[in-house]
C-alpha positions in Angstrom: 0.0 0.0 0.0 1.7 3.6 -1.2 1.1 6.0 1.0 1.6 9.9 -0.6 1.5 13.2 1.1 1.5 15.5 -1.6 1.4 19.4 -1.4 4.9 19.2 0.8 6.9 22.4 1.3 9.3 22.7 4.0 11.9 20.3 6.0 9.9 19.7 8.9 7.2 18.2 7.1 9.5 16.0 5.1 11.1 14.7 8.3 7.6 13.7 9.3 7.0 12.2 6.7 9.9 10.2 6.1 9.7 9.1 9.8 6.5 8.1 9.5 7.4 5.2 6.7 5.8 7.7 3.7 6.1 5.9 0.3 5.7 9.3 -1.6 6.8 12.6 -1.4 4.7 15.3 -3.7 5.9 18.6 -4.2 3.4 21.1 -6.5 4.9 23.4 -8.7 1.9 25.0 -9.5 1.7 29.0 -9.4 -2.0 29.1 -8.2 -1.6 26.4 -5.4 -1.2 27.6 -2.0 1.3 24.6 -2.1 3.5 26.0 -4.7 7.4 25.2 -4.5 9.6 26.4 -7.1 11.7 24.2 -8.5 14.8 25.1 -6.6 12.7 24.6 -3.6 11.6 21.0 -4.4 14.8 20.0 -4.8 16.4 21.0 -1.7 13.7 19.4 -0.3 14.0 16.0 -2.3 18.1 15.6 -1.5 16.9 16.7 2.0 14.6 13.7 2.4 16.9 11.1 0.7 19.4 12.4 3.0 17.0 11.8 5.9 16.3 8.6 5.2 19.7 7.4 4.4 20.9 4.6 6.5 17.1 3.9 8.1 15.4 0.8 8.1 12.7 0.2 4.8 13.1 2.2 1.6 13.6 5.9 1.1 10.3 7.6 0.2 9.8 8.5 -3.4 9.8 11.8 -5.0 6.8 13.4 -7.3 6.9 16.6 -8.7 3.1 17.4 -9.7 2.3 19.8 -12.5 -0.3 21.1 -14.5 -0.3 20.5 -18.4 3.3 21.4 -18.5 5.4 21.9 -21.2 8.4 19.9 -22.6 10.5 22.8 -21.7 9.4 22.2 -18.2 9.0 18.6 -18.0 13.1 18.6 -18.8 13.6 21.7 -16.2 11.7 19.1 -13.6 13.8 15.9 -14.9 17.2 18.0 -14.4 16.8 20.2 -11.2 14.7 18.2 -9.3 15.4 14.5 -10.3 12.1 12.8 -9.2 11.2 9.1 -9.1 7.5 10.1 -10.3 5.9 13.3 -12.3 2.2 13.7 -11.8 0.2 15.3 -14.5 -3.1 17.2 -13.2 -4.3 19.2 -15.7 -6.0 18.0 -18.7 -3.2 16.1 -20.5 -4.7 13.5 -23.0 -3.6 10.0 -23.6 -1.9 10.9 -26.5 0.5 13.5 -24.5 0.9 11.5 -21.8 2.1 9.1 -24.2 4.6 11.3 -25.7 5.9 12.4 -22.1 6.1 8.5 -21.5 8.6 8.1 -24.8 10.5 11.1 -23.8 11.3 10.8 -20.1 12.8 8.1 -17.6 10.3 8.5 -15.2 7.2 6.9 -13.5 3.8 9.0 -14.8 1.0 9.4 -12.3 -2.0 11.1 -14.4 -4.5 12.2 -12.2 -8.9 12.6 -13.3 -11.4 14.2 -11.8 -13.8 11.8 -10.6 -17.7 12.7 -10.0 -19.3 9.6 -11.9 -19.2 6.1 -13.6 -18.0 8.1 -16.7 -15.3 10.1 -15.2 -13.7 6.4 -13.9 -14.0 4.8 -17.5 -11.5 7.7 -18.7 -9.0 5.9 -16.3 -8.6 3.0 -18.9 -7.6 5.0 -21.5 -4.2 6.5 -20.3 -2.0 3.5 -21.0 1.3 5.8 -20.9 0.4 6.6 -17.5 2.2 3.9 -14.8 -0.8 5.0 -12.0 -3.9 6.5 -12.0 -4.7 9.3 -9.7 -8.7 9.2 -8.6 -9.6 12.7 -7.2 -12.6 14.8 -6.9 -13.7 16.7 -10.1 -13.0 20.0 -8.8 -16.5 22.7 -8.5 -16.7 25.1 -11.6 -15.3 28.3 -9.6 -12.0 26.3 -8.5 -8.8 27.8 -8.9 -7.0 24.4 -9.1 -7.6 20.7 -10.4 -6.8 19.4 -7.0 -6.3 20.1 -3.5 -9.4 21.2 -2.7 -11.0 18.7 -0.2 -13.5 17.3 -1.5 -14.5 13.5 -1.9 -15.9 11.6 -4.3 -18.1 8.7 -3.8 -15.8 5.6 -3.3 -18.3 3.2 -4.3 -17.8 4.1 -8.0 -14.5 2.3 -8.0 -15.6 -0.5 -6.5 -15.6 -3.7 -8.8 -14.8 -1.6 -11.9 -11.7 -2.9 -14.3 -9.1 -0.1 -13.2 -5.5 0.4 -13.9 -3.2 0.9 -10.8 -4.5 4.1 -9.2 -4.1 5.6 -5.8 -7.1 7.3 -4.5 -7.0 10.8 -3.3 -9.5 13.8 -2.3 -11.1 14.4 0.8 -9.0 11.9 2.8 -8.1 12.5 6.5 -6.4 10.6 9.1 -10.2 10.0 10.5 -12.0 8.4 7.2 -8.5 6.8 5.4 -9.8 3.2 6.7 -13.3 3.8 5.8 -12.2 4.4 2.4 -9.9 1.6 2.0 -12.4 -0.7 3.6 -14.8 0.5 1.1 -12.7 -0.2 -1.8 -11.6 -4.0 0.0 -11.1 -6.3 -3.2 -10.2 -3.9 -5.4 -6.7 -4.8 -6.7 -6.3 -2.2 -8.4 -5.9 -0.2 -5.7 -2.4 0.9 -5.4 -2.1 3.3 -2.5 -3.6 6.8 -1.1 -3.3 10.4 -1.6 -3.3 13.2 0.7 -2.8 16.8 0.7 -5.4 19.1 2.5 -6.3 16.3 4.7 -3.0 16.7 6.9 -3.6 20.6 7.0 -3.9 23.2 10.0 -4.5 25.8 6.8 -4.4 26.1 3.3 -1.1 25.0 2.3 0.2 24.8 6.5 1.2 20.8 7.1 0.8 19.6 10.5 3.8 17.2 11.0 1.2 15.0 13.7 -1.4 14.8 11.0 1.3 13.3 8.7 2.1 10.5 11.5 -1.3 10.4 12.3 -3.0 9.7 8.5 0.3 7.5 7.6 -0.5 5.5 10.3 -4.1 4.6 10.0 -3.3 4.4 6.4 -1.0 1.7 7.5 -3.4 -0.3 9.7 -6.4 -0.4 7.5 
């Protein structure tokens, strides 16, 4: 089970996270989230959590740099500043791009769709370039962003659908994480869980015991 807390954007929170037995790191270089990091920023980050984890017991988390129909201008400013395990594409990228990005880059592709019915989750079986899904909330009309914004969608949709790998994401919390995965129980397609505003005190403000606290009933269920 891969655990990701995405929306990371200072040390403490990556030592939290690491601690905790994380398998993801996500850091969102997006100018309109309030989790933006530049580039610069995400990688001090990422050499500061491989540098945390070195000589711990389990693997080193993994490090995502999400992005929002990017560029290939920026997908090689990504590859060569920050040097991630994983790019997550959250805009609307078709298959076809995400294809191309596939061909052009040494990297694990996590393409993320907005889920609010049986249709949206259908979409998921057409991005074959994409190594993981990303099942989030389709954001309300008067968002600012893709993603982020708390909301859930109804679980149930996934349940006994034919699914690529896909980690499920939006409106998860330390306090509903096993509901969800219970929900979703037999689903193999199930890779892991995503969570971003869930661990927040404020927009964009971690809470290094929400971290521990989601990580760890993410863990148990």
């Amino acid at each position: 089970m891969l655990v990701k807390i995405c929306g990371v954007k200072d040390s403490a929170i990556v030592d939290a996270a690491v601690d905790a037995g994380a398998s993801l790191l996500g850091f969102v270089h997006f100018p309109r989230s309030p989790r933006h990091v530049e580039l610069e920023e995400a990688a001090g980050l990422a050499a500061h959590a491989r540098a945390r984890a070195a000589g711990r017991d389990g693997a080193r988390p993994q490090v995502v740099v999400l992005t929002v129909d990017p560029d290939d201008d920026l997908l090689a400013r990504i590859m060569t500043t920050v040097r991630p395990e994983w790019i997550q594409l959250h805009g609307g990228e078709t298959p076809a791009r995400v294809a191309r990005i596939a061909e052009n880059h040494d990297v694990g592709l996590i393409k993320a769709i907005g889920v609010s019915g049986p249709g949206d989750i259908a979409r998921a079986l057409d991005y074959d370039g994409a190594d993981l899904m990303l099942l989030d909330a389709r954001p309300p009309k008067d968002a600012t962003r893709p993603g982020g914004n708390g909301l859930a969608f109804d679980w149930d949709l996934a349940r006994g659908r034919r699914l690529p790998p896909f980690l499920l994401s939006g409106g998860l919390t330390p306090e509903n994480v096993g509901e969800a995965l219970a929900r979703l129980a037999g689903q193999d397609a199930l890779a892991g869980v995503d969570v971003s505003s869930g661990v927040e005190s404020a927009p964009g403000v971690k809470s290094p015991a929400l971290v521990e606290a989601f990580v760890r009933a993410a863990r148990r269920a």
